[in-house]
C-alpha positions in Angstrom: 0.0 0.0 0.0 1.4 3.6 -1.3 1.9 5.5 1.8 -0.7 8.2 0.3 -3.2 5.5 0.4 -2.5 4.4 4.0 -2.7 8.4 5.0 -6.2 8.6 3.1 -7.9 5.0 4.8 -6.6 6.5 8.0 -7.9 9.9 7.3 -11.4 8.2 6.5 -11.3 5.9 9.4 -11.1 8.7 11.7 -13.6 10.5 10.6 -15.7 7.8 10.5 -15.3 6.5 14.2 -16.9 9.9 15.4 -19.9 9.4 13.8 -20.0 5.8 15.2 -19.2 6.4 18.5 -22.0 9.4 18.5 -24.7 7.0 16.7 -24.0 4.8 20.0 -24.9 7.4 22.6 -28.4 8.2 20.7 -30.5 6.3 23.3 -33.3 5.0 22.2 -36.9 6.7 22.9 -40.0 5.4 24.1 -43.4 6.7 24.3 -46.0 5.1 27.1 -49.5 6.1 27.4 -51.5 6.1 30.8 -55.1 6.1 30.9 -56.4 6.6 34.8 -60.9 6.8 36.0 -59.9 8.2 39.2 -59.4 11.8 39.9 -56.0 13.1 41.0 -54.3 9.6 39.9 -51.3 11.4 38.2 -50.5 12.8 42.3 -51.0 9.2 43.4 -50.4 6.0 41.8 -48.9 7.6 38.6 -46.2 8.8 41.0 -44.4 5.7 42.0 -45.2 3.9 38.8 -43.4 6.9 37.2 -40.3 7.2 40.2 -40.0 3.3 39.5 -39.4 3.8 35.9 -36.7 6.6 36.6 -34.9 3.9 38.5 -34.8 1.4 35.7 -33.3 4.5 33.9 -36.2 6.1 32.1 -36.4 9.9 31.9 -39.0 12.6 30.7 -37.8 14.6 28.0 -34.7 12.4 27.8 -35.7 8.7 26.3 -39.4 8.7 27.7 -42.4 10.9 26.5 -45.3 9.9 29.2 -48.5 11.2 27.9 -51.1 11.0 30.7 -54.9 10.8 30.2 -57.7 11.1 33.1 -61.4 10.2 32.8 -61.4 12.0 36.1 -63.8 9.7 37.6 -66.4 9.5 34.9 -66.2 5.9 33.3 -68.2 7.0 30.3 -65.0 9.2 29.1 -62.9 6.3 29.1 -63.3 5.1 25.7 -62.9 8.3 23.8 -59.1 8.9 26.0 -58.1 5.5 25.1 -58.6 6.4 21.6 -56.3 9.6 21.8 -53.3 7.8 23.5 -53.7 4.7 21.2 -53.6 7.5 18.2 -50.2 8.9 19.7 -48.7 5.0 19.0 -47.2 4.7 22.3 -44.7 1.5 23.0 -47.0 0.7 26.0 -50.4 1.4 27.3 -50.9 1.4 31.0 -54.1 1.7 32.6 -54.4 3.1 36.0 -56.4 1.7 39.0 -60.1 -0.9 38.6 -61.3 -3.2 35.9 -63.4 -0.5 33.4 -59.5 1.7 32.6 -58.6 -2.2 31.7 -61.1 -2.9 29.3 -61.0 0.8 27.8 -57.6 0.2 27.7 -57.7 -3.3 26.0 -60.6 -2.5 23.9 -58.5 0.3 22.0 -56.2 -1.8 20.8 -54.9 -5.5 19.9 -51.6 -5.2 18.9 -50.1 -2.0 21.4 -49.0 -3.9 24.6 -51.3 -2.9 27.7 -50.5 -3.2 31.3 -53.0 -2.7 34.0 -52.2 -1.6 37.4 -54.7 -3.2 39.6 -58.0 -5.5 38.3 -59.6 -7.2 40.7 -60.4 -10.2 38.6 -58.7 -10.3 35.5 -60.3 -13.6 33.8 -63.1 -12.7 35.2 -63.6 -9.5 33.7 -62.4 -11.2 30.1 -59.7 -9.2 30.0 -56.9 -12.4 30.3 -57.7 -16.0 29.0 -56.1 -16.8 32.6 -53.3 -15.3 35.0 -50.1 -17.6 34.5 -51.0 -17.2 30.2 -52.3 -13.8 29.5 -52.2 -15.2 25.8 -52.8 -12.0 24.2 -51.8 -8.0 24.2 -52.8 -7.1 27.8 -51.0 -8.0 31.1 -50.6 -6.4 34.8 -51.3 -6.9 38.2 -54.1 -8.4 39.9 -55.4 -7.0 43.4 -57.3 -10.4 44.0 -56.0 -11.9 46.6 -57.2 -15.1 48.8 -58.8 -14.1 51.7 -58.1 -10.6 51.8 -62.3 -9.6 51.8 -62.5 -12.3 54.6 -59.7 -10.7 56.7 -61.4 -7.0 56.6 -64.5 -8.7 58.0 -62.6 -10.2 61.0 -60.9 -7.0 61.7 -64.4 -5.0 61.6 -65.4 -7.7 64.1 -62.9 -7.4 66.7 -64.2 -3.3 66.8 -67.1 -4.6 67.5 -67.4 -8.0 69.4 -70.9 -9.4 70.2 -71.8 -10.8 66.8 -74.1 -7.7 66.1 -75.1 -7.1 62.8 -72.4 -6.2 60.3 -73.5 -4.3 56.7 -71.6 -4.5 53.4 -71.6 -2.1 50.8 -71.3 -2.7 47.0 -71.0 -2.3 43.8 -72.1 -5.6 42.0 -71.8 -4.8 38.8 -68.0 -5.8 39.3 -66.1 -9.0 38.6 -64.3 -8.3 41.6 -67.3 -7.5 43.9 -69.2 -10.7 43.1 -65.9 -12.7 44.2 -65.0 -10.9 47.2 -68.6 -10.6 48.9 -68.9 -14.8 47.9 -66.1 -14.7 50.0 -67.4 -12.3 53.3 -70.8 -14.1 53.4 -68.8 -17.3 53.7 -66.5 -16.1 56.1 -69.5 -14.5 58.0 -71.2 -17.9 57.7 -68.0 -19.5 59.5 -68.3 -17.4 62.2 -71.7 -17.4 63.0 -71.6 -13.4 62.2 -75.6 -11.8 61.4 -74.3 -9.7 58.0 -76.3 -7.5 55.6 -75.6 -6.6 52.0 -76.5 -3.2 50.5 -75.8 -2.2 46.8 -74.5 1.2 45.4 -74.2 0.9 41.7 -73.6 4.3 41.0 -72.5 7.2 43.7 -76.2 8.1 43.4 -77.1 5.1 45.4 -74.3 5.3 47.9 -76.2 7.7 50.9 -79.1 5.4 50.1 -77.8 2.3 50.8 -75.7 3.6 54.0 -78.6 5.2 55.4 -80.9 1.6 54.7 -77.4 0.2 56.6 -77.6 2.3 59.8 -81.8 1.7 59.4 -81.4 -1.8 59.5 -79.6 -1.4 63.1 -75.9 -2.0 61.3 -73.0 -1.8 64.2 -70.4 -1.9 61.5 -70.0 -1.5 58.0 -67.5 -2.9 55.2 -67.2 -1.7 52.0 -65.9 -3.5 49.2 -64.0 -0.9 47.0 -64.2 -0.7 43.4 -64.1 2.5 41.4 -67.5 3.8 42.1 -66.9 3.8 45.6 -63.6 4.7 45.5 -64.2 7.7 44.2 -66.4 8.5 46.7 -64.4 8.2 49.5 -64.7 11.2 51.1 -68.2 11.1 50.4 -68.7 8.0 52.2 -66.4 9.2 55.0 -68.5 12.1 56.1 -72.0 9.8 56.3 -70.2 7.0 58.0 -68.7 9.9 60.5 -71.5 11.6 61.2 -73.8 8.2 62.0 -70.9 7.2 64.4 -71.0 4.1 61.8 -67.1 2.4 62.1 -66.1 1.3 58.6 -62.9 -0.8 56.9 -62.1 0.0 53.0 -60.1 -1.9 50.4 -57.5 0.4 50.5 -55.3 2.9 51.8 -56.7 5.9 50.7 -59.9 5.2 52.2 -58.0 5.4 55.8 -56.1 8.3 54.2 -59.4 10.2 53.4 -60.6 10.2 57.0 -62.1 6.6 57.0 -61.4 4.9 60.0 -59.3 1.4 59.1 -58.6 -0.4 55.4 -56.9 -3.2 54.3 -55.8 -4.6 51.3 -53.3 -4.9 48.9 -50.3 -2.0 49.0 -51.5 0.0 45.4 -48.3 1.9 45.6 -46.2 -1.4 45.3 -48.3 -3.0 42.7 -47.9 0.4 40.8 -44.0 -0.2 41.1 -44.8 -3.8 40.0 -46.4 -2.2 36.9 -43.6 -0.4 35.9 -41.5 -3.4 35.9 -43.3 -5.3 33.6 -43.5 -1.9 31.0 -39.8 -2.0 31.1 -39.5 -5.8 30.1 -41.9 -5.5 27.4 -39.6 -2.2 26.3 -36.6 -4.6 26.1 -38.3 -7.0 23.9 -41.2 -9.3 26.1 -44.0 -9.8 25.0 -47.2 -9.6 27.0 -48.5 -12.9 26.7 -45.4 -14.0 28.6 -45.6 -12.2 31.4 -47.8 -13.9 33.6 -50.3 -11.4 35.8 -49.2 -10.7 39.1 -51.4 -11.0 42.4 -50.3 -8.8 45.0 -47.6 -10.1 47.9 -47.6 -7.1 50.1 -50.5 -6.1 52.0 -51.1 -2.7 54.4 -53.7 -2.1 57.4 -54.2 1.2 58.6 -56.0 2.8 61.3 -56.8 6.2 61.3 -56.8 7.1 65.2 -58.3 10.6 63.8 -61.5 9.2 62.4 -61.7 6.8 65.4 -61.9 10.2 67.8 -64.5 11.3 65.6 -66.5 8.2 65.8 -65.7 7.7 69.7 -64.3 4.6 69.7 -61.3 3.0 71.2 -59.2 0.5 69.0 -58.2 -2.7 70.6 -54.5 -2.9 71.6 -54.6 -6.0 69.4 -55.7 -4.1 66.6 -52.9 -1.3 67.1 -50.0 -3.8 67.3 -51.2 -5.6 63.8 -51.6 -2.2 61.8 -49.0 -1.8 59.6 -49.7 2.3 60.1 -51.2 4.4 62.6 -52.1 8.0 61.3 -52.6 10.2 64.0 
């Protein structure tokens, strides 16, 4: 080789590894859609989902674009935001808390992957052919868990010992609800304990059927949380307060809003879960592999607040299982 020729090849190389080395450090971007019903999800479970994803190395602005859509608590909205984040061809579709984001969610697409946050009943709801095979576009995490309806009822009955009359209100237009109350009327059954079941399909129907509750002579009263309820927390909070009614929710932010005890699966850690699995299915899984998750870690919190309000005093053996006093 004519040392003129060696100089040029050089030349070329160099100039060449420059643009190589700078196509290396163009990361990769990814778009991921959210789709929430409840109001104010972006300040709740959007939050760790999103903190989780920053620790698996995602960034805003950098390689993520997050685009977050919120039906802010009216179901019948649903449809027309899934349609406007499955338009923006995200990588992933998540949907946020309950059953009717899923099917929104699901229903918008076939072939985008979707994760959902927290369904109480996943096959039950059609939304999986079954939780260890998803076999199809949509995966996530479960919040049915064994027992966990049962294990709210015995808490509400050590408040209040003497087998009176404990109430449960519903929504059974849910997959979820029509497994879990199965579940309290047997563990009521069990344990000899005289229970009542009052619906609330809509938040229309919810002072109704706490007022036929407290009517029917009702010493306690469980609800079993699904969206409709959910989003009317507070609501439900200030007419269980004010009839000196002690109640348990599914979840945290029941006890957060005021109410006086809930447990269930920890949302915030099944949120984190979520993230997880958008990040596999960004590296190259596929949805139908990735079996659905049913929550590991549970939460029971008192709120020794509400229980002021109500005048009660909580058992010592109540305090010491709770895995959170607020005060």
């Amino acid at each position: 080789m004519q040392r003129r020729e060696f100089i040029t090849l050089l030349g070329g190389s160099a100039a060449a590894w420059p643009l190589a080395a700078r196509a290396q450090q163009v990361e990769k971007s990814y778009r991921v859609g959210y789709l929430a019903l409840l109001p104010g999800e972006d300040t709740t479970l959007l939050r760790p989902f999103s903190q989780r994803l920053q620790e698996l190395g995602y960034a805003q602005d950098k390689n993520l674009a997050l685009d977050y859509r919120s039906a802010e608590g009216s179901p019948e909205r649903l449809t027309q935001l899934a349609a406007e984040l499955v338009q923006a061809m995200p990588d992933v579709l998540v949907a946020g808390f309950g059953t009717v984001a899923a099917k929104a969610a699901a229903a918008a697409t076939k072939t985008i992957p979707v994760v959902f946050t927290g369904v109480g009943d996943p096959v039950g709801a059609g939304l999986v052919g079954s939780l260890g095979r998803p076999d199809a576009n949509v995966t996530g995490m479960s919040a049915l868990a064994t027992e966990t309806a049962a294990k709210q009822l015995q808490f509400l009955e050590d408040l209040v010992p003497g087998k009176r009359t404990l109430a449960v209100l519903c929504n059974p237009g849910t997959p979820y609800t029509a497994l879990a109350l199965r579940e309290v009327r047997s563990a009521a059954t069990d344990s000899n304990q005289p229970l009542l079941v009052f619906e609330a399909r809509t938040a229309d129907q919810i002072t109704a059927g706490i007022e036929a509750a407290i009517t029917a002579g009702a010493a306690g009263l469980l609800t079993l949380d699904d969206p409709v309820l959910l989003s009317a927390r507070r609501k439900i909070v200030e007419l269980v307060t004010a009839a000196r009614l002690p109640t348990v929710g599914g979840i945290r932010d029941f006890a957060v809003a005021g109410g006086l005890m809930s447990y269930g699966p920890n949302q915030l850690q099944m949120s984190r879960r979520a993230a997880d699995y958008v990040d596999k299915i960004l590296k190259g899984a596929h949805p139908a592999d990735l079996p659905v998750e049913q929550p590991t870690v549970f939460e029971f919190v008192i709120n020794l607040k509400a229980a002021k309000a109500l005048g009660l005093g909580i058992p010592s053996a109540l305090l010491a299982a709770a895995d959170e006093v607020i005060e």
